[in-house]
Backbone bond lengths (Angstrom), bond angles and torsions (degrees), N, CA, C in turn:
res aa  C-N    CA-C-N  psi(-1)  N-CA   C-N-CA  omega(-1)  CA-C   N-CA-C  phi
1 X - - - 1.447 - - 1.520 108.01 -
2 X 1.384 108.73 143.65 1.639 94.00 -177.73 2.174 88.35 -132.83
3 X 1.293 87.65 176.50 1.642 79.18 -163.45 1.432 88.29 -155.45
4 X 1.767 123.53 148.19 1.384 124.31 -168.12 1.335 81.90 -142.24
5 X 1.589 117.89 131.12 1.377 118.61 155.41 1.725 126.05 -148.87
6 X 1.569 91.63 133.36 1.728 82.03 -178.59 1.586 109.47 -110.47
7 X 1.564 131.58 110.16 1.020 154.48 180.00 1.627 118.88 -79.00
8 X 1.488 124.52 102.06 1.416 103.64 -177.86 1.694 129.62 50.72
9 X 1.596 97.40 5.70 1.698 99.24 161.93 1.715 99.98 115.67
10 X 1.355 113.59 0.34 1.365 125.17 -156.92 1.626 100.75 -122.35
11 X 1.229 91.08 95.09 1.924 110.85 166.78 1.489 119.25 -35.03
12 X 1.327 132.93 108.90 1.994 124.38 159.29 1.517 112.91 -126.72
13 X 0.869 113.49 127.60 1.514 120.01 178.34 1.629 101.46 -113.50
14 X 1.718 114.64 145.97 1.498 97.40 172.24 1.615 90.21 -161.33
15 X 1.563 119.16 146.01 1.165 105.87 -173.80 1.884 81.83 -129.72
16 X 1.249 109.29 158.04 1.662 118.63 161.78 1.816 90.77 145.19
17 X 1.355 79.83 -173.25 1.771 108.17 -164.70 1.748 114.69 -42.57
18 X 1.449 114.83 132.87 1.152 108.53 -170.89 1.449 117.00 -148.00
19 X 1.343 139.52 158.30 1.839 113.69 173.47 2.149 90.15 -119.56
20 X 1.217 91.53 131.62 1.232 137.19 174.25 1.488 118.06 -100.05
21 X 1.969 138.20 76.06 0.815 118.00 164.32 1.357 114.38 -135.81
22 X 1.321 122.51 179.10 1.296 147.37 -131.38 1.842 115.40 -159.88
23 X 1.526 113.77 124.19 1.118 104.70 144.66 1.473 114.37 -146.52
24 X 1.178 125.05 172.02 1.368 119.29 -163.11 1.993 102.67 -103.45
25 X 1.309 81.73 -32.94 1.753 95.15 -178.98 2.058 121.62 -94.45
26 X 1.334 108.05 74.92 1.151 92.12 -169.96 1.663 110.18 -130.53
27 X 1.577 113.13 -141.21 1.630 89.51 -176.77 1.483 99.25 -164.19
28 X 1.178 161.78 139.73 1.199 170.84 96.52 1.709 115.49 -50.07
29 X 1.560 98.83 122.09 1.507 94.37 167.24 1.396 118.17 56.57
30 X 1.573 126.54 6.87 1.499 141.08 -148.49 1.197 107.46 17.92
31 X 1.448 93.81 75.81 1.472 130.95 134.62 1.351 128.87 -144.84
32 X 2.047 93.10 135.32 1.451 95.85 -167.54 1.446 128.78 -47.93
33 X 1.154 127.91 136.14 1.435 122.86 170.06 1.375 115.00 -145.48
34 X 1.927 124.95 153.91 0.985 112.82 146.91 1.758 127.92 -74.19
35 X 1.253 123.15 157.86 1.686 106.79 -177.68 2.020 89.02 -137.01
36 X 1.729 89.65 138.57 1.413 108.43 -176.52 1.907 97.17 -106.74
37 X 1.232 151.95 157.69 0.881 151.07 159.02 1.816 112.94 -141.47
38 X 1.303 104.15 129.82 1.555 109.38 -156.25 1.775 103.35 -135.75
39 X 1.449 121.16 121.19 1.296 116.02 -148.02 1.628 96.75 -146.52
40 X 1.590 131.56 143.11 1.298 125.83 170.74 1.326 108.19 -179.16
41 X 1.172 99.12 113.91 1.758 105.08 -175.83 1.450 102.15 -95.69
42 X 1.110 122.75 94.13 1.680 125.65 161.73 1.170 108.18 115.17
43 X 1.380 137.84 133.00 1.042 123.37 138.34 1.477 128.07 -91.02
44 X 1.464 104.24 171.70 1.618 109.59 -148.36 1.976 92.68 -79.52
45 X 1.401 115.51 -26.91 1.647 91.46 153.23 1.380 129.37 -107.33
46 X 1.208 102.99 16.54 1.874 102.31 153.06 1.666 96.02 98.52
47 X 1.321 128.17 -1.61 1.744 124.87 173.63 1.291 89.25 -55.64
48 X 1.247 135.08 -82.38 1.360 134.77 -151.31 1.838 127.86 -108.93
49 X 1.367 76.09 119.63 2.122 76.06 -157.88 1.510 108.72 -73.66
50 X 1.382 113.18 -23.02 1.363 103.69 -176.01 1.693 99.89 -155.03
51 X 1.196 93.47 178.00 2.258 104.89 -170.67 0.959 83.95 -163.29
52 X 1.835 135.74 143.18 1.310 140.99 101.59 1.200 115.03 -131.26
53 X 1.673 108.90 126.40 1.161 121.48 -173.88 1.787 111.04 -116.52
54 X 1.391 131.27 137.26 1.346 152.77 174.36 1.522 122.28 -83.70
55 X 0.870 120.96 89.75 1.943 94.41 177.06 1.439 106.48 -141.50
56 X 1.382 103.07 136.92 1.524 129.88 -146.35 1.722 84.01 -127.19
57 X 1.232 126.77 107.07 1.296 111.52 141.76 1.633 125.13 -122.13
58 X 1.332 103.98 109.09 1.760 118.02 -170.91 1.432 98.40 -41.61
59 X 1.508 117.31 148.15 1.699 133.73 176.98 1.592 102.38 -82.02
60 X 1.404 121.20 -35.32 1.284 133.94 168.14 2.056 114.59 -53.35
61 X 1.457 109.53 2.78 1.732 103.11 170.15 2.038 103.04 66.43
62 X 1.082 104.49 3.25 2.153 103.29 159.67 1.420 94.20 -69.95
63 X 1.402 98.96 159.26 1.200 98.29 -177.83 1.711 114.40 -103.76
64 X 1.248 105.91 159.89 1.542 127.12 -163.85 1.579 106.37 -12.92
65 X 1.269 126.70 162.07 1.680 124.75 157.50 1.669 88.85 -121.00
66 X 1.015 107.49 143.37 1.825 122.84 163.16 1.241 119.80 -152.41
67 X 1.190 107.47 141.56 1.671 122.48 165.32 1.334 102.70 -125.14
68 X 1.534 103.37 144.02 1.355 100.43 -177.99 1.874 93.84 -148.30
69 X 1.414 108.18 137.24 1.989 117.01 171.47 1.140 108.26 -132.98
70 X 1.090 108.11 141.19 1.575 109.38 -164.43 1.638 96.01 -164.96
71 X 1.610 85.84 116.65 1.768 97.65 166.32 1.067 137.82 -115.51
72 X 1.362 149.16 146.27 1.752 137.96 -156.71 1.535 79.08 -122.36
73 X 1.482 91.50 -152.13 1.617 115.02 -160.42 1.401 90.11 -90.60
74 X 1.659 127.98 -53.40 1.278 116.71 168.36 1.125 133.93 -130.95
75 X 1.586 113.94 44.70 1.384 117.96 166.88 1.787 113.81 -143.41
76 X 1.241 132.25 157.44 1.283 124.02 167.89 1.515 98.16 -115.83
77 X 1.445 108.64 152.62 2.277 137.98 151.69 0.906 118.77 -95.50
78 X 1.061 116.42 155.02 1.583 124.08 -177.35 2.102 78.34 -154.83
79 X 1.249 104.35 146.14 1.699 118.40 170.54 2.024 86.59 -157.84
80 X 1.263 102.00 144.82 1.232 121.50 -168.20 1.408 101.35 -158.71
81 X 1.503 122.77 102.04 1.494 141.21 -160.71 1.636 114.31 -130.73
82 X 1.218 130.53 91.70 1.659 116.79 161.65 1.491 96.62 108.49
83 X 1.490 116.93 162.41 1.625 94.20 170.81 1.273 96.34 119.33
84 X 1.281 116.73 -172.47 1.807 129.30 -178.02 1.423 87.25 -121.24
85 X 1.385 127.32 -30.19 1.409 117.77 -167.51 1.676 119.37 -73.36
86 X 1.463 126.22 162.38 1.426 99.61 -174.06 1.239 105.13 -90.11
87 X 1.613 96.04 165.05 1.669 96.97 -151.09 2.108 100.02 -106.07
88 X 1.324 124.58 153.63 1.125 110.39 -149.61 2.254 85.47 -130.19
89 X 0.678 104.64 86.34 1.740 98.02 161.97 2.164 79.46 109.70
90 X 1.439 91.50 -154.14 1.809 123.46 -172.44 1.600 119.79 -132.76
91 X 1.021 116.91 157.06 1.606 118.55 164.90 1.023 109.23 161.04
92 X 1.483 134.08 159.66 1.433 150.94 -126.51 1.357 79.16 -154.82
93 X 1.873 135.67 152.95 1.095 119.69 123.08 1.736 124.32 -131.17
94 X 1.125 105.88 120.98 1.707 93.48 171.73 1.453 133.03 -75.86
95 X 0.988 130.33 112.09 1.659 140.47 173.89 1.793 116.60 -93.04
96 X 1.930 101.40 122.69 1.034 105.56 -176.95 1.514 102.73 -129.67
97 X 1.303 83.76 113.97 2.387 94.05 166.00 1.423 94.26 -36.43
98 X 1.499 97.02 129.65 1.741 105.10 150.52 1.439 87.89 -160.43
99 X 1.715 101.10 112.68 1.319 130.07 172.08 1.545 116.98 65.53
100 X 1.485 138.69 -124.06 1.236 121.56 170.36 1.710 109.40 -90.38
101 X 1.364 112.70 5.01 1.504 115.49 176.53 1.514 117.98 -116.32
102 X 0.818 107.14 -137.86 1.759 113.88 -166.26 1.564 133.79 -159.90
103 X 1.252 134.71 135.75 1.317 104.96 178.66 1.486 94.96 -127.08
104 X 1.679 115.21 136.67 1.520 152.64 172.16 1.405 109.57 -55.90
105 X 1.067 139.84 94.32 1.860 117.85 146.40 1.250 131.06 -112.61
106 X 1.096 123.27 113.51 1.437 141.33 -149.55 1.846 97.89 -121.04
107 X 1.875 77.79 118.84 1.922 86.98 166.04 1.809 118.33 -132.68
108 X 1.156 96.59 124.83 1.527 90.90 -157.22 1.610 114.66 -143.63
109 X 0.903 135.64 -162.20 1.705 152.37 151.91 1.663 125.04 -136.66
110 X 0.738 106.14 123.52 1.265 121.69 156.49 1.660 136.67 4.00
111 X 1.154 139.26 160.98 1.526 93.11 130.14 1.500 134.90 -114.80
112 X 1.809 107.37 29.58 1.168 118.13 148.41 1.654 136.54 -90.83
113 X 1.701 88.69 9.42 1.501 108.90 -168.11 1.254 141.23 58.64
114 X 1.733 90.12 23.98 1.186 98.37 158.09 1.796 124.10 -66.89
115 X 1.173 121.46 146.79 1.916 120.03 166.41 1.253 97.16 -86.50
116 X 1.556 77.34 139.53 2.102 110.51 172.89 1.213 86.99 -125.09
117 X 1.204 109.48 151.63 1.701 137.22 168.25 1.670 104.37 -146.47
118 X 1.413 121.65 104.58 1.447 109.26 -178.49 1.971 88.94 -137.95
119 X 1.701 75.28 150.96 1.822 94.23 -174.64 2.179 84.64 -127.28
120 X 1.176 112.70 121.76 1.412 137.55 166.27 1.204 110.08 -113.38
121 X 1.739 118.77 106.83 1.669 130.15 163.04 1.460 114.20 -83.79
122 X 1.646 127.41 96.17 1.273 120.20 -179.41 1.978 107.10 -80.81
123 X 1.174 131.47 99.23 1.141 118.17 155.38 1.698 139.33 -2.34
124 X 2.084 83.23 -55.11 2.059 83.57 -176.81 1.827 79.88 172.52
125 X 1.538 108.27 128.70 0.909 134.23 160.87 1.569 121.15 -62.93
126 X 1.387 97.19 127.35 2.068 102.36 173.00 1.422 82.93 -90.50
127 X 1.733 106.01 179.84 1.029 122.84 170.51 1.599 106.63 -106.81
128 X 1.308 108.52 157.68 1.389 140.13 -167.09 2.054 104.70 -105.16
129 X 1.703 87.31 124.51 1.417 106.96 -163.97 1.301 91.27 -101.56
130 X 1.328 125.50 135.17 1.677 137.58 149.85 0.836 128.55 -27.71
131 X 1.757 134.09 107.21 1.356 133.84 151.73 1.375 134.71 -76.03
132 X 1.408 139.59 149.82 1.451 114.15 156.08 1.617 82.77 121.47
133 X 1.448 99.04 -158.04 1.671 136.27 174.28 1.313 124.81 -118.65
């Protein structure tokens, strides 16, 4: 997984081990959705200590749900978008197939308003196992 992010004006790049999954058939709130889930504790040179990213986009045309946390060497994000939950900053994200994976670009704020700009290259999506009831 490789991951590009510009934080408050402040460049991190980090490439190493990551989980990348995907399903096309899923459900929020019962409603249909596909769900992307994007995860990486560390990168392999230490810019970025942690990633987990959420993305819910309903088949019904609502718009996106996302959560997104994201930690550097010395700062943490929180973005909280769509959802019943309260929502914490903004962001858009576009997702483009490339090959059996995907690549993420996410432009957003905070909800201290700080700007995020992050580009995520998933290799190849696992599939996503059922939680809940």
């Amino acid at each position: 997984m490789a991951v590009t992010a510009t934080v408050g004006g402040k460049s991190y790049q980090g490439t190493g081990p990551g989980n990348c999954r995907h399903t096309p058939d899923a459900s929020i709130y019962d409603v249909p959705a596909a769900l992307w889930m994007v995860e990486q504790s560390g990168s392999a040179n230490g810019a970025l200590k942690g990633l987990h990213l959420t993305l819910w986009r309903p088949k019904n045309k609502s718009p996106d749900q996302l959560s997104l946390a994201l930690e550097t060497r010395s700062s943490s994000h929180q973005i909280s978008v769509g959802g019943k939950a309260q929502e914490a900053g903004s962001a858009t994200v576009k997702l483009s197939p490339v090959g059996s994976g995907g690549r993420f670009e996410l432009q957003g704020k905070d909800a201290k308003g700080t700007k995020i700009q992050l580009t995520i290259n998933c290799t190849a999506f696992a599939g996503v196992e059922a939680e809940g009831g």
